[in-house]
DOGUPA-368909 format. One record per residue (C-alpha): y, z, x; residue number from 1. Coordinates in pm, 1 decimal, always signed. Example, Ala and Ser with C-alpha at 12.3 -4.5 7.8 and 13.67 -1.06 7.14 Angstrom:
BEGIN
> -450.0;+780.0;+1230.0;1
> -106.0;+714.0;+1367.0;2
***
This chain:
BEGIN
> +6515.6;+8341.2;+10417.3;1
> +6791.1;+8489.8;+10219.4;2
> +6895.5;+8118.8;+10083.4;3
> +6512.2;+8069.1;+9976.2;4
> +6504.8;+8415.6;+9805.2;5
> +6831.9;+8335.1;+9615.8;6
> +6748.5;+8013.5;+9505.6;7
> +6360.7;+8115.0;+9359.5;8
> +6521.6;+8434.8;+9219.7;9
> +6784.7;+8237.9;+9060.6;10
> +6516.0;+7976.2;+8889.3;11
> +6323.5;+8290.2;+8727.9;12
> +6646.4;+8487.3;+8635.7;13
> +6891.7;+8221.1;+8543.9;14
> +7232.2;+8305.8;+8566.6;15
> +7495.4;+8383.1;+8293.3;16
> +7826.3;+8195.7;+8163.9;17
> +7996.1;+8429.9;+8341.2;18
> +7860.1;+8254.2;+8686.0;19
> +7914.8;+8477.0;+9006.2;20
> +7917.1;+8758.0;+8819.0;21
> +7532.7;+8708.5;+8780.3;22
> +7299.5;+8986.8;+8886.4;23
> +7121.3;+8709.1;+9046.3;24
> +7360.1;+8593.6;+9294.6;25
> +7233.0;+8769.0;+9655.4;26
> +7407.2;+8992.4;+9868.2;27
> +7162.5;+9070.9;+10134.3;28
> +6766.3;+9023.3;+10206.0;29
> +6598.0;+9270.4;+10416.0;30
> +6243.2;+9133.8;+10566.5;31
> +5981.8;+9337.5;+10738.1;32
> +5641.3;+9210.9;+10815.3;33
> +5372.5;+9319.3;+10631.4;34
> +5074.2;+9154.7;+10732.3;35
> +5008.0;+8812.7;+10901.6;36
> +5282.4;+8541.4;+10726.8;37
> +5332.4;+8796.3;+10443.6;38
> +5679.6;+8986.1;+10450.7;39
> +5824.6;+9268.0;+10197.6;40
> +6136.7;+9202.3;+10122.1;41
> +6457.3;+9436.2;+9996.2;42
> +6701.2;+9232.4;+9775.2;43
> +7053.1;+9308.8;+9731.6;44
> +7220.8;+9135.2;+9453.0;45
> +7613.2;+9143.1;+9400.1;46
> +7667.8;+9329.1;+9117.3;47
> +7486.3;+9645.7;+9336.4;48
> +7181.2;+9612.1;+9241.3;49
> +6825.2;+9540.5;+9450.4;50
> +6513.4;+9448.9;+9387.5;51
> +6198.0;+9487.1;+9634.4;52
> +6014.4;+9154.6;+9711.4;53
> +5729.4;+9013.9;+9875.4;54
> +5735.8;+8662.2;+10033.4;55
> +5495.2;+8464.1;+10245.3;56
> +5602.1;+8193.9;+10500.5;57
> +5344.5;+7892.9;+10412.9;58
> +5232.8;+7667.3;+10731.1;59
> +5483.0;+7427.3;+10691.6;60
> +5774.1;+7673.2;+10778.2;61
> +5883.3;+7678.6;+10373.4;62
> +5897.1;+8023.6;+10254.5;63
> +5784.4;+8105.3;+9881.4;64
> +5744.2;+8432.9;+9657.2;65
> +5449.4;+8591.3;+9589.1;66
***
């Protein structure tokens, strides 16, 4: 999940020039279930940063935001 979460977070917060410095680049995900397939998520990001989530694991195993 954490590669899924990077990866959409990334496309709506692109990162910098200044690359891995990026408050986008993921440290850790946190997951609990919130209801059925839907999850809330804590986000981590390198720079120290977090962000709180909510993701939703579609029938076909992907997992997507929202």
């Amino acid at each position: 999940m954490k590669s899924t979460l990077e990866r959409s977070l990334m496309t709506s917060q692109p990162r910098t020039e200044q690359g891995s410095r990026s408050a986008t680049h993921v440290r850790r995900v946190r997951c609990t279930k919130a209801s059925g397939s839907r999850f809330s998520c804590q986000v981590t990001f390198e720079d120290g940063s977090s962000r709180r989530v909510t993701a939703r694991e579609r029938s076909d195993g992907d997992v997507v935001l929202g």
